[in-house]
N, C-alpha and C positions, 0 to 999 in steps of 0.2 A: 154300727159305725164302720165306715171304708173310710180308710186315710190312703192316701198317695204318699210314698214314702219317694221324696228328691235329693239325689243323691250324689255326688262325682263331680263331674261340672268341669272347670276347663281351668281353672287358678292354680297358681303353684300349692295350694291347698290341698288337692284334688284326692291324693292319699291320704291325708287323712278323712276329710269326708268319707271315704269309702269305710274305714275303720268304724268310725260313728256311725254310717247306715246300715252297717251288719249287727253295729250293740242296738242299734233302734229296730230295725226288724227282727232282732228275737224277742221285746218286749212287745213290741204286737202282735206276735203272732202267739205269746204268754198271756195276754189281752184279750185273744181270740177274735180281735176287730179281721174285719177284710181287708186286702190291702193292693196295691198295686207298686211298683216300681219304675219310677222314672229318671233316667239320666239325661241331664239339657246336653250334653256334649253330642250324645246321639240323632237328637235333632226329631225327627218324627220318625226314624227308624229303630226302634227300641229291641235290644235284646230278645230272643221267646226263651231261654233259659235266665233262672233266677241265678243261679251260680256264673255266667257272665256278664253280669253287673258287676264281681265283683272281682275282675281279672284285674292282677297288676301291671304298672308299667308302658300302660296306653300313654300315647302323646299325641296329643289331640288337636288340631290348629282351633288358635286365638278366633275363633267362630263364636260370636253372640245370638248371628243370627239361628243359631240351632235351638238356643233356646225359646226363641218365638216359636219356631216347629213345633217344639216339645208341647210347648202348653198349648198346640193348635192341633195336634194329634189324634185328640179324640180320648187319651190315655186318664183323664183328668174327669169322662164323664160317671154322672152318678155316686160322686167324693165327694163326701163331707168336709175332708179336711184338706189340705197340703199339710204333712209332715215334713220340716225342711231340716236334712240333714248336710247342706252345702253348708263350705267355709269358703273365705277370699272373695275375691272379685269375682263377681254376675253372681256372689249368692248372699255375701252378707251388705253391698254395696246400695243394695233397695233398686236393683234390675230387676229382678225377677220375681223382687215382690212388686212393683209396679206390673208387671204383667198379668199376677194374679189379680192385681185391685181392677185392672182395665177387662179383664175376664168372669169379674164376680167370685173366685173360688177363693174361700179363707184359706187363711194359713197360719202358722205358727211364727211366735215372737214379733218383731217389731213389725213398724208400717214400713213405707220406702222412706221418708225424711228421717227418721232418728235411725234406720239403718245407714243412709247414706253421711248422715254425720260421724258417725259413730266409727265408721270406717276409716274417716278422716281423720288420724291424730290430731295434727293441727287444728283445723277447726273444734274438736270436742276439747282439747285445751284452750283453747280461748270461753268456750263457756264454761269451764270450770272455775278459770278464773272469775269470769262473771259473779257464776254463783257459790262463790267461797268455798269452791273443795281445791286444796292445796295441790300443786300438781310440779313437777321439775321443769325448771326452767328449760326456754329451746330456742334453735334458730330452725327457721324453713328455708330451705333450696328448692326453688320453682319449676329450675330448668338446669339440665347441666352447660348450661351459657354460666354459670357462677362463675364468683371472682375466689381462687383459691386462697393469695395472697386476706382479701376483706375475711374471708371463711375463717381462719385460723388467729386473725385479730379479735374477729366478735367472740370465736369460741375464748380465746384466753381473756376477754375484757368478760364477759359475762358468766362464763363458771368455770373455766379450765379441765383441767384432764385429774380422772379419767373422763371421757365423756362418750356418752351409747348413740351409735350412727344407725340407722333404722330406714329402710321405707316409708312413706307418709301411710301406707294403704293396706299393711301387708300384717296376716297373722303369724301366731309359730314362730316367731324371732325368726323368719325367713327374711334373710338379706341382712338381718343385724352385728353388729361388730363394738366390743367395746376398746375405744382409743385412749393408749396409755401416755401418748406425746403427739407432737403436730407433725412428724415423720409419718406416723400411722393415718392420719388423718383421708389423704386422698387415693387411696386405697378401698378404705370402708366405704368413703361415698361416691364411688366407682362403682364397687360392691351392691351396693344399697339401689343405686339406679340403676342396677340389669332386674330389677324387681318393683320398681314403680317410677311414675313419672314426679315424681316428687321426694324428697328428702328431708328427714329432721334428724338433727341433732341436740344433743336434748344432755342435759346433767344428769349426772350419776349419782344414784342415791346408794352412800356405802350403808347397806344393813339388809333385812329379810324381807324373802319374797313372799306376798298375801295375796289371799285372793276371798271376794264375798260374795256370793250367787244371791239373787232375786228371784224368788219365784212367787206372784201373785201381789208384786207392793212390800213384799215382805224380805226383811232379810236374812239367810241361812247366816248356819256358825262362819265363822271368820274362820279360815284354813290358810295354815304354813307351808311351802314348799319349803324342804330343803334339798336341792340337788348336790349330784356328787359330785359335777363341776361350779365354778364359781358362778355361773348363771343358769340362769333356767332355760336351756335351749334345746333345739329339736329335736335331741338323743337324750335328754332327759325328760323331756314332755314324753317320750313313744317307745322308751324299749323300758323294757322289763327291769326293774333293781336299778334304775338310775338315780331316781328321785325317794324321799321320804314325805308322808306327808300326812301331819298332826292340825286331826278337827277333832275340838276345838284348839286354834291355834296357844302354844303355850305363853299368853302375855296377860296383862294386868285387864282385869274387868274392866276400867276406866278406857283402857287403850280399846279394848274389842267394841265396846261401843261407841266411841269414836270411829273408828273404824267403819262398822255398820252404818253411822249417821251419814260420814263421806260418802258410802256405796250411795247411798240412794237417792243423797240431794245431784252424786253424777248421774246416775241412771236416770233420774229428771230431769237432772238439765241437758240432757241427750235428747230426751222426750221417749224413750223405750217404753215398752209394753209389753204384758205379759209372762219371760221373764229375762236372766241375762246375767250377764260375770262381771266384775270388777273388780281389775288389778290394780296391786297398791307394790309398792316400797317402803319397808316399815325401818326407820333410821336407827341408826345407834339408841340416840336418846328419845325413840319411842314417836318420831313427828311421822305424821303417815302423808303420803306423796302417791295421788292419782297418776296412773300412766294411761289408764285406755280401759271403756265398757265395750265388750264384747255381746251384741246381739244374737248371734247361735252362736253360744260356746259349745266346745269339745263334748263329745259323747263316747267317747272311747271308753276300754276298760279302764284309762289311764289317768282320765281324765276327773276335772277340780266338781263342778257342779255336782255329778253323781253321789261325790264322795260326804260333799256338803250335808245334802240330803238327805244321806244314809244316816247320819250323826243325826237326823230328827225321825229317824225309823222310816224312811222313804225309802221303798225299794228303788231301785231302778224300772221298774216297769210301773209302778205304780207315779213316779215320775213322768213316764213320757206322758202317763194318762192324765197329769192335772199340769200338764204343757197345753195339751189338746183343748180341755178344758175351760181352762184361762183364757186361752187362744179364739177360742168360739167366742167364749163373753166378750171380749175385746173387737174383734172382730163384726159382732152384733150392735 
């Protein structure tokens, strides 16, 4: 087995990607598969040391077309697999897995449409609603032409404050802000649009953070965040002693499999493949509230899916190995 281990890439993600391709290339090379390294940011001119892949602090220009380069490189021949270690935009948007479909080389997790939805809050919430997985109410801002005054009307006529200002596009609660009054309001979604072209805000669900991996159709234990600030944000997702976090999560057998039922009728109604995350909001009085499936979630030390797994004796390498897996069958 050669897998292409893809890595970095060019989105405010980019760091942590990198975090992920260092936990993903010690499990291959624990695997003993062959491997290669590619970062799309670099274009067709790749690294010759494996240890400058994985240099901090690069800022890279908004260049996509490097990622055509990459996979035109040559770097890609004689691979089985693409291993895709990208987050954010051009990695989990179904770019660059459209380039591996127009190229022929498999890869891991979704195709390009249920990546490209999936990215979408807005749109993956409208088919949640579709297909009855409860999810928090929202408004979408298209463009920042928005009318501030109508903004702070719909927000108090349809759920009020607190309510969470978000990117349409963006992982890692990068750009997110939660608003305690309609002073705070144009701020956050100020905030919110130096990180994508689009805007949701969305209701606030007061109670715990969840989350359920999919791997194979199936779904892992239900797992609790609980961070040591009031939300689960980017210094609790990534440093050290920020966050706790109990698999199986501590709630009623009834609630975990509801729970699990929601993960997968969203993961469906995304149309995902092979495998993926799904975040919940678990209410006071126990009602669970879809926010968003995650196509390549986190692979960090830090990170939910690993921890999932481990709770069913899956190592971490033994993971990446029924990603790949999966990923071929799906792929075939």
């Amino acid at each position: 087995m050669k897998v292409a281990l893809v890595l970095g890439g060019i989105s405010a993600e980019r760091e942590v990607s990198l975090m992920s391709g260092k936990a993903m290339l010690a499990a291959v090379k624990e695997l003993g598969y062959d491997y290669v390294l590619v970062d799309p940011a670099y274009g067709n001119e790749q690294p010759e040391n494996e240890e400058d892949f994985f240099k901090d602090g690069i800022n890279f220009p908004n260049n996509s077309a490097n990622y055509i380069k990459a996979v035109e490189s040559g770097r890609f021949e004689n691979v089985d697999i693409a291993l895709l270690a990208l987050h954010g935009q051009f990695g989990e948007d179904g770019l660059v897995q459209s380039l591996f479909d127009l190229k022929g080389i498999p890869y891991t997790g979704s195709g390009v449409l249920p990546s490209s939805i999936a990215m979408d809050k807005s749109v993956s919430k409208i088919l949640f609603t579709h297909f009855d997985v409860q999810t928090p109410r929202w408004i979408l801002l298209k463009d920042k032409s928005y009318d501030l005054d109508l903004t702070k009307r719909k927000v108090e006529k349809f759920f009020g404050y607190p309510c969470v200002v978000k990117p349409n596009d963006q992982g890692s609660t990068i750009g997110l802000t939660i608003c305690n009054s309609h002073e705070e309001i144009e701020t956050a979604i100020e905030k919110a649009f130096d990180y994508g072209s689009k805007v949701l805000i969305e209701e606030f669900i007061d109670g715990r953070e969840i989350a359920v991996g999919i791997l194979g159709g199936k779904a892992l234990p239900v797992l609790e965040i609980v961070p040591r600030h009031g939300i689960y944000d980017y210094e609790c997702k990534y440093e050290d002693g920020m966050s706790i976090y109990e698999v199986p999560a501590k709630i009623p057998d009834e609630t975990a499999k509801r729970l699990k039922q929601q993960a997968l009728l969203a993961y469906q109604a995304v149309g995902c493949t092979a495998y993926g995350r799904v975040d919940f909001r678990l209410s006071k009085n126990l009602e669970t509230y879809c926010l968003e499936v995650n196509t390549l979630p986190g692979m960090t030390s830090h990170s939910l899916l690993p921890k999932m797994a481990e709770a069913t004796g899956i190592s971490f390498a033994e993971l990446i190995e029924k990603i790949i897996r999966v990923s071929l069958d799906t792929r075939r």
